[in-house]
BAVO-303150 format. One record per residue: residue in one letter; z, x, y of N, C-alpha, C in turn. Coordinates in steps of 0.1 Angstrom, whole numbers, plus 5000, padded with zeros to 4 digits. Example, Ala and Ser with C-alpha at 12.3 -4.5 7.8 and 13.67 -1.06 7.14 Angstrom:
2
a507851324943507851234955507851324967s507151284978507151374989507951295000
//
This chain:
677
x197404763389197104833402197004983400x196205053405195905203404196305243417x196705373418196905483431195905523428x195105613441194405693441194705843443x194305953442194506063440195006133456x193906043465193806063480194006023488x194005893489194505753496195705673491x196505643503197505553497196705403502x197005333494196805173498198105153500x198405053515199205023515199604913520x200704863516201204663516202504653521x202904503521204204483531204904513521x205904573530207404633523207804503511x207804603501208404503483207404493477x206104483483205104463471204404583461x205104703467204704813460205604953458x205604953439206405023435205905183431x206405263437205905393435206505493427x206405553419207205643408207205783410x208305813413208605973417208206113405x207906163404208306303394209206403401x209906443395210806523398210406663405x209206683404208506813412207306763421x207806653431207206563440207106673454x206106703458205906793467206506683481x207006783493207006723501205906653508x206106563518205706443525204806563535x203406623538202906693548202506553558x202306563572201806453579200606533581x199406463582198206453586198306503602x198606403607198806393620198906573628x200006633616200206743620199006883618x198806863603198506953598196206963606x196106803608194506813612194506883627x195406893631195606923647194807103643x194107103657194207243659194507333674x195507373668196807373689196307493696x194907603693194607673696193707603708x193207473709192507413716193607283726x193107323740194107243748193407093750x194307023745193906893748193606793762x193706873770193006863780191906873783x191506923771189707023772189206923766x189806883752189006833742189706793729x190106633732191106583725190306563711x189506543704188406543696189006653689x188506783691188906883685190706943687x191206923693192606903693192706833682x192806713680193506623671192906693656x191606723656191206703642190806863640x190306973650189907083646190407153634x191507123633192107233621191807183605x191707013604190806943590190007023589x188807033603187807093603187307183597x188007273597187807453597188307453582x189507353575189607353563188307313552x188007233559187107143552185607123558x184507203555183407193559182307093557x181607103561180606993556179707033540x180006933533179506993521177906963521x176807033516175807053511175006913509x176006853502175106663500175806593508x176306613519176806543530175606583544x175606473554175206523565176406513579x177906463573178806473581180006463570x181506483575182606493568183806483576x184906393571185906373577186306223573x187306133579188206043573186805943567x185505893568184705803564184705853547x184505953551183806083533185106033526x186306103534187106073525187805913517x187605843525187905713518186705673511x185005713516184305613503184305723492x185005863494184905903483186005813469x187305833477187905703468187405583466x186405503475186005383466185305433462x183905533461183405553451183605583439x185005613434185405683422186005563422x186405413423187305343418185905233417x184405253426182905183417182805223402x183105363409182205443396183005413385x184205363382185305343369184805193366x184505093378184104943373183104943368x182105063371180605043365180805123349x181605213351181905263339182205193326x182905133331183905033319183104903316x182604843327181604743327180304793320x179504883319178804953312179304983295x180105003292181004973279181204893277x182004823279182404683274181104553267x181504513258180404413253180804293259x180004263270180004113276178704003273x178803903271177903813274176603823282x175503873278174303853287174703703300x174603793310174303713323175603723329x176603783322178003813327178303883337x179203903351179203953360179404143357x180104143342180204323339178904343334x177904303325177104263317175804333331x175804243345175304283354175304423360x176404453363176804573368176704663359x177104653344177004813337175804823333x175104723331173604773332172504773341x172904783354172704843360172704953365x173804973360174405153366174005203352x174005163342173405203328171605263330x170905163339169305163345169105263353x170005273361170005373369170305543367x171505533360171805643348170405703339x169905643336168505683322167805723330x168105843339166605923342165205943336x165805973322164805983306163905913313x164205753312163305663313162705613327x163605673336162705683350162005743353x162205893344160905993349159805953338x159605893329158805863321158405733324x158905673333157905543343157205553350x157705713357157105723372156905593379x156005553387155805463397155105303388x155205343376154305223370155805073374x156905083373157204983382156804853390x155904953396155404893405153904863404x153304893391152104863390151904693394x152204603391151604473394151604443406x152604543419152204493432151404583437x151404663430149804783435148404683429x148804623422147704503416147404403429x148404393433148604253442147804303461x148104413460147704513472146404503469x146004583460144504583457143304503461x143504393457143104263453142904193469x143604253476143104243494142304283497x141404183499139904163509139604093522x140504073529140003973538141603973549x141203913556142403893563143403823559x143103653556143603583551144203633537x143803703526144703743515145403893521x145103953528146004083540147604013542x146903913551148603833555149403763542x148903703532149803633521150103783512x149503893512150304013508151404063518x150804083525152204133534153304003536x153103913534154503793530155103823521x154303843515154503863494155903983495x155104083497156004233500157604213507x157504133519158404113522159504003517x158903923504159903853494160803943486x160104073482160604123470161704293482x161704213496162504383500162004473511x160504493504159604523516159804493533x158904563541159404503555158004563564x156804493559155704583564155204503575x154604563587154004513595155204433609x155804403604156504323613158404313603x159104183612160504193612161304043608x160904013596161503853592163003803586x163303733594164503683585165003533594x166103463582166503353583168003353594x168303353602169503333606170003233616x171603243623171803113632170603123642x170303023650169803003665170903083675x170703153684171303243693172103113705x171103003703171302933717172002803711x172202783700172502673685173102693674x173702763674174602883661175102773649x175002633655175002543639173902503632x172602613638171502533632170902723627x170402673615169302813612168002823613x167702953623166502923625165503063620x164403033620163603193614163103223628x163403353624163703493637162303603631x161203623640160803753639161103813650x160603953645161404033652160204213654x160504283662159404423662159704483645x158804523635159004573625157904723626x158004713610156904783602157004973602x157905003606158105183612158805243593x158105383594158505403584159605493594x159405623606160505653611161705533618x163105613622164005543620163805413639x163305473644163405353659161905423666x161205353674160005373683159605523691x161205583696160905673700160705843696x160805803680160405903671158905963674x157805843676156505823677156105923689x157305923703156805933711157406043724x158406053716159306183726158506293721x158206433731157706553732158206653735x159306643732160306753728160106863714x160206973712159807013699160506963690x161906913692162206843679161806723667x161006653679160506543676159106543672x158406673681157106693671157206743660x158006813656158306913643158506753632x159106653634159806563627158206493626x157606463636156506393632155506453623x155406603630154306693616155206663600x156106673603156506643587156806553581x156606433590156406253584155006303583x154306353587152306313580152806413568x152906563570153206573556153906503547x155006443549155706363540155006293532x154206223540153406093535152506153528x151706243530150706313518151006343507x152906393508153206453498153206343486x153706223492154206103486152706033480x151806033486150605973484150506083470x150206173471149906273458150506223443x152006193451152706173437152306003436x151505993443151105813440149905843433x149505943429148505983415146705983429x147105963439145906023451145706053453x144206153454143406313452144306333468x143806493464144206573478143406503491x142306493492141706463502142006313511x142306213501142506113502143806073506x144506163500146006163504146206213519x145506333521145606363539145306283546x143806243537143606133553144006023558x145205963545145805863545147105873553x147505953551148906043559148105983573x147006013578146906033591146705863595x146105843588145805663591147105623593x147805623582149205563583150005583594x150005763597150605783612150205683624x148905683623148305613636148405453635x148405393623148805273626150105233632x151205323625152905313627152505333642x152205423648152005443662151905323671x150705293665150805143674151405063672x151705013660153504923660154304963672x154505103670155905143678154905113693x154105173698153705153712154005023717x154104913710154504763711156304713711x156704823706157604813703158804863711x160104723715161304783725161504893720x162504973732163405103733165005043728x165805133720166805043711167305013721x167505053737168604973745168204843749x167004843752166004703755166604593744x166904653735167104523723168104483719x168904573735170304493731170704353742x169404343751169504213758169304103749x170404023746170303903732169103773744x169303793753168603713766167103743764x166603833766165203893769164603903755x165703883743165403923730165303773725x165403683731165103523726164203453733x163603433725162103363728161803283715x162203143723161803023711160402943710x159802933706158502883707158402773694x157502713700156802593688156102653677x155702623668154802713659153702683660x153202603672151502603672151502703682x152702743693152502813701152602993699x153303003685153103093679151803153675x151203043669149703053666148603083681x149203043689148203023697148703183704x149803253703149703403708149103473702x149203403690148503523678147203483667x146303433671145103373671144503393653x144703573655144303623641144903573630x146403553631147303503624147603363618x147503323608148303193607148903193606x150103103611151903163606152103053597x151302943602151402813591151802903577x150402903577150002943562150703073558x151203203566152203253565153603213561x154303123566155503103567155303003552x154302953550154102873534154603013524x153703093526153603253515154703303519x156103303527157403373527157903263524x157903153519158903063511159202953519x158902903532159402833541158602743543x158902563544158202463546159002383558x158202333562158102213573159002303588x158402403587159302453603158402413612x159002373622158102333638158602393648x159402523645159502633657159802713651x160402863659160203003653161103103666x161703173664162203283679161103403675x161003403685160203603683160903673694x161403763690162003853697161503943709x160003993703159904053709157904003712x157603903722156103863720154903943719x155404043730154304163728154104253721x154904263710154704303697154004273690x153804113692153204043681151603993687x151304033699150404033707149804133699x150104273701149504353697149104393683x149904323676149704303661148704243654x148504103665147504033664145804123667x146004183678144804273676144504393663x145504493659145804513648145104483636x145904353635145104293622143704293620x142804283630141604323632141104463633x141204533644141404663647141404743635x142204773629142404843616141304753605x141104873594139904813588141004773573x140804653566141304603553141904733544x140804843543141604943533142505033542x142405073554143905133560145105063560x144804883560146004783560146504813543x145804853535145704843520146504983513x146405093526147005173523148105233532x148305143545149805123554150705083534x150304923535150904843523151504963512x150404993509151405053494152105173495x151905263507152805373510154205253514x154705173524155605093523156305053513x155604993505156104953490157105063485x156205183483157105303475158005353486x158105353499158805373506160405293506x159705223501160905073496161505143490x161205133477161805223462162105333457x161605423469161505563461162805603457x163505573461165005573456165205503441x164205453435164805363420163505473414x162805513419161405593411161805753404x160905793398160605903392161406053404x162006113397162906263405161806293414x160606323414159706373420159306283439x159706133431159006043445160606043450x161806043442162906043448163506173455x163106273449163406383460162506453471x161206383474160006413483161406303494x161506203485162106133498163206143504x164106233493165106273498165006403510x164306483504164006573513163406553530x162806443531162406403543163606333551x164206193542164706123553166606173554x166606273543168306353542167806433546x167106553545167106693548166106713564x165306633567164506683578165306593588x165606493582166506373597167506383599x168506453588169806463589170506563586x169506653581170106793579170806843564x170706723552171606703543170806823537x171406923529170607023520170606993502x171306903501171606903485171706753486x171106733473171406583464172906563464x173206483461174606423458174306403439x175706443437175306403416174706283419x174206293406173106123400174606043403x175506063397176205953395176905893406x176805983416177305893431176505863435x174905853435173905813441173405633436x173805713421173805533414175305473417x176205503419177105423424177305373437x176505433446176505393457175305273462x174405303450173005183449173405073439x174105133433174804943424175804903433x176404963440177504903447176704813460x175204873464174804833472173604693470x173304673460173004623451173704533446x175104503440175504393433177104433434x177304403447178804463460179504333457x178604203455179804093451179904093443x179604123429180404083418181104213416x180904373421182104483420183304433432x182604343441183804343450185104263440x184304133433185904063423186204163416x185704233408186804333398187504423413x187004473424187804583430188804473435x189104333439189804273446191404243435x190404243421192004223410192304313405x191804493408192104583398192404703404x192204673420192404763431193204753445x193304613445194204563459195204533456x196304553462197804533458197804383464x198804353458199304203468199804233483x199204123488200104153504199204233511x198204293505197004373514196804293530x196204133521195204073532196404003543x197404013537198703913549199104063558x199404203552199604323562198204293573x197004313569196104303577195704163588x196004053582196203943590197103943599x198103993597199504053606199204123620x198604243615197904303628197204233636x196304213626194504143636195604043644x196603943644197303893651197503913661x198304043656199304113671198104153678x197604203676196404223684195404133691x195204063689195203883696196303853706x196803863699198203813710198103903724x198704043725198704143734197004103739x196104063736194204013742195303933752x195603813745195703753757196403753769x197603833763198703883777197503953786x196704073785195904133792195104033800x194203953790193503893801194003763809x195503723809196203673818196003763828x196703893826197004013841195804083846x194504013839193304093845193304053866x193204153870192904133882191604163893x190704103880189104103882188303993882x189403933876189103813869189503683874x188403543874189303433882189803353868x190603253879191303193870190303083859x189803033869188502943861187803023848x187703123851186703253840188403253825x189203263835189903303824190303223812x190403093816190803013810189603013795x188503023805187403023793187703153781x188003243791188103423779188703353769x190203323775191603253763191003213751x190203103757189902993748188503073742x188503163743186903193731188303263719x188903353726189703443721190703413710x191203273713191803173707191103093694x189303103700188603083683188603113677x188303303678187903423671188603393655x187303353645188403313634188403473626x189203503624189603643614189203643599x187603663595188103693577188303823573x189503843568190303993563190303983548x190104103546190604103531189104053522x189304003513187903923505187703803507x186503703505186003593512186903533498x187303403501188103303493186903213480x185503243487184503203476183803283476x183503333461182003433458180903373459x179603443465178403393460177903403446x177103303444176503353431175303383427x175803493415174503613410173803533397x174103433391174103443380173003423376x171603383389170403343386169503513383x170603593391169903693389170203803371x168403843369168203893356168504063357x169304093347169704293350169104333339x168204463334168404493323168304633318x169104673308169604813311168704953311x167304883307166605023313165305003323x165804913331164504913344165104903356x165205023360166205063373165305013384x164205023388163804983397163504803399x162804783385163104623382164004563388x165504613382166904563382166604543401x166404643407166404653422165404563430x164104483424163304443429164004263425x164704233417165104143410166004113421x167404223425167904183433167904143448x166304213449165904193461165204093465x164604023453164303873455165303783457x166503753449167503693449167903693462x168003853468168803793483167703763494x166703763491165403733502165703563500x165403483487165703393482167203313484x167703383487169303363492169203293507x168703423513168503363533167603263534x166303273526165803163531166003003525x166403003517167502863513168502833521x169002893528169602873545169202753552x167602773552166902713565167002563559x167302473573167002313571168802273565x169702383565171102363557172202383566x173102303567174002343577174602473576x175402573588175702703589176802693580x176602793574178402833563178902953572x179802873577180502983585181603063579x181703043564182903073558182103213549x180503233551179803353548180303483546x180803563539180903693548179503743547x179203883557178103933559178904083552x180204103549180204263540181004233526x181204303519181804343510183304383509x184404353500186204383502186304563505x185404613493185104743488184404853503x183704833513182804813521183604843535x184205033537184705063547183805033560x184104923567183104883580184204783582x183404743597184204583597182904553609x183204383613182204373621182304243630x181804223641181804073650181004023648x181003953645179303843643179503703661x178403763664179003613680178403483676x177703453668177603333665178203263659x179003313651180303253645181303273655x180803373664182803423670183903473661x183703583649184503583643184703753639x185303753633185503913631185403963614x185204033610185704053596185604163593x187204193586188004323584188104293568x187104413560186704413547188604453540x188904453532190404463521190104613526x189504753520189604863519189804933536x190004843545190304913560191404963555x192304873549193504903546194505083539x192905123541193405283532193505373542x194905483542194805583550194605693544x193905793551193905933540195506023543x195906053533196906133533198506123535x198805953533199505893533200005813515x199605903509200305863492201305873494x201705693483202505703484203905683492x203905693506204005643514203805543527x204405493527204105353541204105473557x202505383559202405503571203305413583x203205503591204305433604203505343614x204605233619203405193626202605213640x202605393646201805403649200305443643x200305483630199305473622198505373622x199505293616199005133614198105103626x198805113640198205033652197305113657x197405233653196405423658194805333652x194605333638193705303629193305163628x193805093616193504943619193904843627x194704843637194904783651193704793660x193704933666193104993681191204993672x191405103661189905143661188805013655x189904913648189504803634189404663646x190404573645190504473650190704493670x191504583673191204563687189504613694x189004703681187404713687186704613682x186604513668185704453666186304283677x187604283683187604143690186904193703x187404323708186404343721185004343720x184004373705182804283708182204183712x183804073711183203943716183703903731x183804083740183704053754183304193756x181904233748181604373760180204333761x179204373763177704313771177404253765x177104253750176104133746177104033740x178504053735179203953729179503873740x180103923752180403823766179703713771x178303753769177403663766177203533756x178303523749177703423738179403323737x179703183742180503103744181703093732x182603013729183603033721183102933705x182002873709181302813694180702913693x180202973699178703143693177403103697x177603043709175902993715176003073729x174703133726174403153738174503143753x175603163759175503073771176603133778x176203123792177003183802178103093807x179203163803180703123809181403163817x180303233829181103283837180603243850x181903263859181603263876180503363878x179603333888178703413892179703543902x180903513905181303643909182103743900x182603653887183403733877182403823872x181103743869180203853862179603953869x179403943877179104063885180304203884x181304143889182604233888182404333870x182204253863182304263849181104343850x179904293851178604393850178904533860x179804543871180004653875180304753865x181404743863182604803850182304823840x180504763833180004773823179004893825x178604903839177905033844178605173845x179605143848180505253850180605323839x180805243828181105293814179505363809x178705283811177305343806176905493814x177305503831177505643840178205703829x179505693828180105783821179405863810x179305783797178505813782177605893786x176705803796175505903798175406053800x176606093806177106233813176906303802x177806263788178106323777176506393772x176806523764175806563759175906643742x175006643733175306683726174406793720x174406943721173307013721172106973732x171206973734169906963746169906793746x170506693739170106553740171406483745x171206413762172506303763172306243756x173906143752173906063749173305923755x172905813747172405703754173205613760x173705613772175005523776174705373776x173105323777172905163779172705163763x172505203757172205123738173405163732x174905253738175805303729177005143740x176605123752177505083757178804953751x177904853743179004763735180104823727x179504923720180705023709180905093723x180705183735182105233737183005113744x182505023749183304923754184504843747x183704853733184904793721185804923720x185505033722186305193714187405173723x187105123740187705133753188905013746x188304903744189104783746190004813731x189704843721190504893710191504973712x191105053718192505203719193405103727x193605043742194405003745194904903740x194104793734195004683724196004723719x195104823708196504913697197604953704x197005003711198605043721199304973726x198804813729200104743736200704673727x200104653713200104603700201804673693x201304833697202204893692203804933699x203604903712204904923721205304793721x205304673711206104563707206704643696x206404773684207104763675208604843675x209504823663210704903669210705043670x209705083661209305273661209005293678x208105193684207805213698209105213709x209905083706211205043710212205173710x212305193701213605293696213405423700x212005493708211505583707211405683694x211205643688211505773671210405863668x211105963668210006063665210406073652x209106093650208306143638207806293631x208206393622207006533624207006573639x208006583648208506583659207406513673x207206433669206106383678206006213677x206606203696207306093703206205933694x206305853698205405703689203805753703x204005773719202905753722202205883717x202506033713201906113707201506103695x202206043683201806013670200805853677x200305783683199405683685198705733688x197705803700196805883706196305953694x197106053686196706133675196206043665x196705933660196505803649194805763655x194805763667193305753670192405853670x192605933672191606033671191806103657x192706033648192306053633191305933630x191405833632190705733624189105753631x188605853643186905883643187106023636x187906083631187906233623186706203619x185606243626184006303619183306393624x183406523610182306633619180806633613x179906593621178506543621177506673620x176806723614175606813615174706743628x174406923630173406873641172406783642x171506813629170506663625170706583629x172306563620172506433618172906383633x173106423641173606383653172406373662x171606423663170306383672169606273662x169506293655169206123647170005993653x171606033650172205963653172005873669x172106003681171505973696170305863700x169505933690168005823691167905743684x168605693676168505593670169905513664x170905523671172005423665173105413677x173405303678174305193693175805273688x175605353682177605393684177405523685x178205593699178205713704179205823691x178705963692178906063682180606083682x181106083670183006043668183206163681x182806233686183606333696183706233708x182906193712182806133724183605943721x183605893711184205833704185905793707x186105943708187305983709187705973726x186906103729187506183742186806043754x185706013747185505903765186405773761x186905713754187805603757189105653766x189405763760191105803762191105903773x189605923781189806003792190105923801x190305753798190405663809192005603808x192605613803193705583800195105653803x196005613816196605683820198005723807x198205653801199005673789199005773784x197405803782197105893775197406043781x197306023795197306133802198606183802x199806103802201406113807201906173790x200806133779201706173764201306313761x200006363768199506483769199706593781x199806523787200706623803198806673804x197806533809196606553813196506603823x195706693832195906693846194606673851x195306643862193806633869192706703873x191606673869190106793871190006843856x190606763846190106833838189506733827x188406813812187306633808188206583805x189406583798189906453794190706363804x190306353813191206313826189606263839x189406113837188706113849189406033860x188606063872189106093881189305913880x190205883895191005743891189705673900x188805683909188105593912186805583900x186305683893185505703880186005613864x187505573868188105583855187405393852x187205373842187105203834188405163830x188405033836189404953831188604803830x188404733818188004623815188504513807x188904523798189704473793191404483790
//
């Protein structure tokens, strides 16, 4: 077992032995030292709790934000970068799980040989592109593309039925955008035209370095623009797509055909690997309506050169410095504000880890997790279950008939913590140590090849969808399940030390397991029964009640602003509703423990002040402005400030540990305030 330099990992009492030096600095608390007391927490508990990290610690140069995320993958990044290391040395067996990984990260490493490839990589699917004349070989390329990674024209994949969660069904879905969501295309704000003038340049630039004359390259930039355009004109708004209802549409597959006339999906769905289907969901129909015109509309060689700008759009990340920093510069520096590369060697550690995460996840599970990790974390996720269901006993919103059903989904919710108990296997997949992009197109077949071997197979619910290594966690509703990756387990600034358990219940209680169980009761999870089907479980007057309280929360968010752009309260609303239903869990999670019982202070600060503070450490993130209008328009979890201050402006606990008063933001008013869970 290793410590890390920054992070303690930490386990149940006995399973971890720590060794003192005699010039062992004292114990600083976090809790204390991130605080910044020049700012009244009344105003703005966000910067309260964390301002003073802040001001120590800037945002660095190859970051587009900083704070507790940076600092933990910087630790798993340095405990990848040691497995790729060593795995990269070591003489193993061709086809061996280190064998995979160190030459990989060995492929990726040899710049030498990347810049002296340039894009030829990819020469045989620029062959394969070419070689389109007609509609019918148009569509079996764009299949093709999307076997090896690609994602052109539209949105495919294998997964459960929404309304049938034991059966797998193939899902399309709105695709094909090289910007990040539809309303890039179409907001007239100067930010957003500045971003679009510099996606056509982009794309020119990129075409150039695709060996393009000048002239051909512009006017390709422009085609391209105008095609993506019309994608997106077809295409939902991200809140629209968070109705799982409006977003399922099952159809036959002649009826598929018969919306999309131009199209054969037959003969499509032969060329993406799939045989004998006799239905299909489409998510979104009039997408695919207008696509269908499209395919005609647009002439063979603009489809020919949408295609191969995608392709390197895919890759430019495995390609030549030149195609990889045109791209870096656009989608880090114009969308996010990042100013600097990150070294090669976190860049390749972060694309082998993303890349071939299960076989570094078994070495990080035996060479980096202490014993007792996944039983401390199952421990929680418990308590936190438990205190679910006292609450929605005492809900008084709620009928009895409704509730019984909550119990009993709540009571499914199966917990995978820690690492999945079976690996997938890689072993069909080929690595070799100097074709970085290869290596990347290899593993991109494998897992295209992976999902669609799914179909016609019963659901493995025993799946994970992340990695042990892999700071996230997540609800899946079709399983009804949760899963809390092994590395939740790390606090910053706690070496060495067992953090207390308002830590514990501050961080992976409230922000981990009591937010990712409340996705399977805030808008779109409440929606989906205790097997993970689709289907309404509720009284026609509970839901209502419920959709009230769901509004209120979306009024709120909405209010928030960040620079000239609100926030989006209907596409952020599920994460703040989980942020809402987490913080309180943790809390009632944590006034069972005896630190809560005993009242003990800590670094002179009572259990409900060290909990409130434990929370608004675990969103410690300060976001560049880029990055945060990026973030607005394009992603369902509101900016860590608001993260913070709109859960716990509703919460009278919160108000009585801070001496909140009334009329001020972190205090709304009591008919304004959410209570939902």
């Amino acid at each position: 077992m290793k410590l890390t330099q920054h992070l303690l990992v930490f386990v149940l009492a006995g399973t971890l032995t720590i060794s003192c030096t005699k010039k062992e600095a004292p114990f600083v608390d976090p809790l204390l030292t991130n605080r910044d007391t020049a700012v009244n927490p009344s105003e703005d508990f966000y910067h309260y709790a964390n301002g003073g990290w802040f001001k120590k610690n800037p945002i660095p140069s190859t970051e587009k934000s900083n704070g507790i995320f940076r600092m933990i993958q910087d630790t798993i990044n340095n405990q990848v970068k040691s497995i790729c290391e060593n795995s990269a040395k070591s003489k193993t067996p061709k086809g061996s799980n280190k064998q995979k990984i160190g030459d990989f990260y060995a492929s990726g490493m040899d710049s030498l040989t990347i810049n002296k490839n340039g894009i030829s990589p990819l020469k045989e699917e620029f062959a394969t592109i070419e070689k389109v004349c007609d509609i019918p070989t148009l569509l079996k390329t764009i299949a093709h593309l999307h076997t090896i990674g690609a994602g052109p024209a539209f949105s495919f994949y294998v997964s459960q039925d929404d309304k049938k969660s034991d059966k797998i069904a193939l899902q399309f879905m709105q695709g094909g955008l090289g910007l990040p969501q539809r309303d890039y295309y179409f907001n007239t704000d100067d930010e957003n035209i500045k971003i679009r003038v510099a996606y056509i340049k982009h794309i020119e630039a990129m075409m150039k370095l695709m060996k393009i004359d000048d002239a051909d390259a512009a006017k390709n930039s422009i085609s391209i623009m105008k095609l993506e355009t019309d994608l997106a004109k077809s295409s939902r708004k991200l809140e629209a797509l968070r109705d799982p209802v409006k977003n399922y549409n099952k159809m036959s597959l002649a009826q598929f055909n018969a919306l999309t006339p131009n199209i054969n999906w037959t003969n499509t769905l032969q060329d993406l690997g799939i045989s004998k289907a006799d239905s299909v969901i489409v998510g979104q129909p009039e997408f695919y309506k207008a696509l269908n015109k499209m395919i005609k509309s647009y002439s063979i060689a603009d489809w020919k050169t949408y295609l191969k700008w995608d392709l390197v759009n895919t890759y430019a990340s495995y390609l030549d410095k030149n195609i990889e920093h045109q791209n870096f510069n656009f989608y880090a520096t114009t969308l996010n504000g990042v100013k600097t590369q990150k070294p090669r060697w976190k860049r390749i550690v972060e694309q082998t880890d993303g890349a071939l995460g299960e076989l570094i996840g078994q070495v990080y599970v035996e060479e980096y997790l202490p014993k007792g990790s996944k039983e401390k974390l199952l421990e929680i996720g418990n308590n936190i279950r438990d205190v679910y269901a006292n609450h929605i006993k005492k809900l008084d919103w709620m009928s009895a008939e409704t509730k019984v059903k909550a119990l009993n989904k709540l009571s499914k919710i199966v917990m995978k913590v820690g690492y999945p108990d079976k690996w997938k296997d890689l072993s069909s997949i080929t690595i070799e140590k100097n074709a970085y992009c290869k290596n990347k197109i290899a593993v991109n077949k494998w897992e295209y090849n992976y999902m669609i071997n799914k179909f016609g197979k019963p659901v493995d619910r025993a799946e994970w969808g992340m990695y042990p290594q892999t700071y996230n966690a997540y609800y899946n509703p079709s399983n009804n399940e949760i899963c809390v990756p092994a590395c939740n387990i790390l606090v910053p600034g706690y070496e060495g030390k067992m953090p207390d358990d308002a830590i514990l219940y501050g961080i992976i209680g409230g922000s981990t397991f009591g937010h990712e169980i409340t996705h399977g009761f805030d808008d779109q999870g409440s929606q989906y029964d205790d097997k993970g089907n689709l289907n309404n479980w509720w009284t026609p007057a509970d839901l209502s009640k419920f959709k009230a309280k769901t509004a209120l929360i979306v009024s709120q968010f909405s209010k928030f602003k960040v620079g000239d752009k609100n926030v989006n309260g209907d596409a952020t609303q599920g994460e703040n509703i989980a942020d809402l239903g987490g913080v309180v869990m943790g809390y009632e999670a944590f006034k069972k423990t005896k630190q809560y019982k005993t009242n003990e202070i800590i670094s002179g600060l009572n259990p409900d002040k060290r909990y409130f503070l434990s929370y608004g450490y675990a969103w410690m993130v300060n976001a560049n402005k880029e990055s945060l209008a990026n973030q607005i328009m394009s992603d369902v979890h509101s900016p860590a400030q608001y993260r913070i201050n709109g859960p716990l402006a509703n919460i009278p606990e919160f108000y009585k540990a801070f001496g909140i008063k009334k009329g001020t933001p972190m205090r709304q008013d009591d008919k304004d305030r959410v209570v939902i869970w």
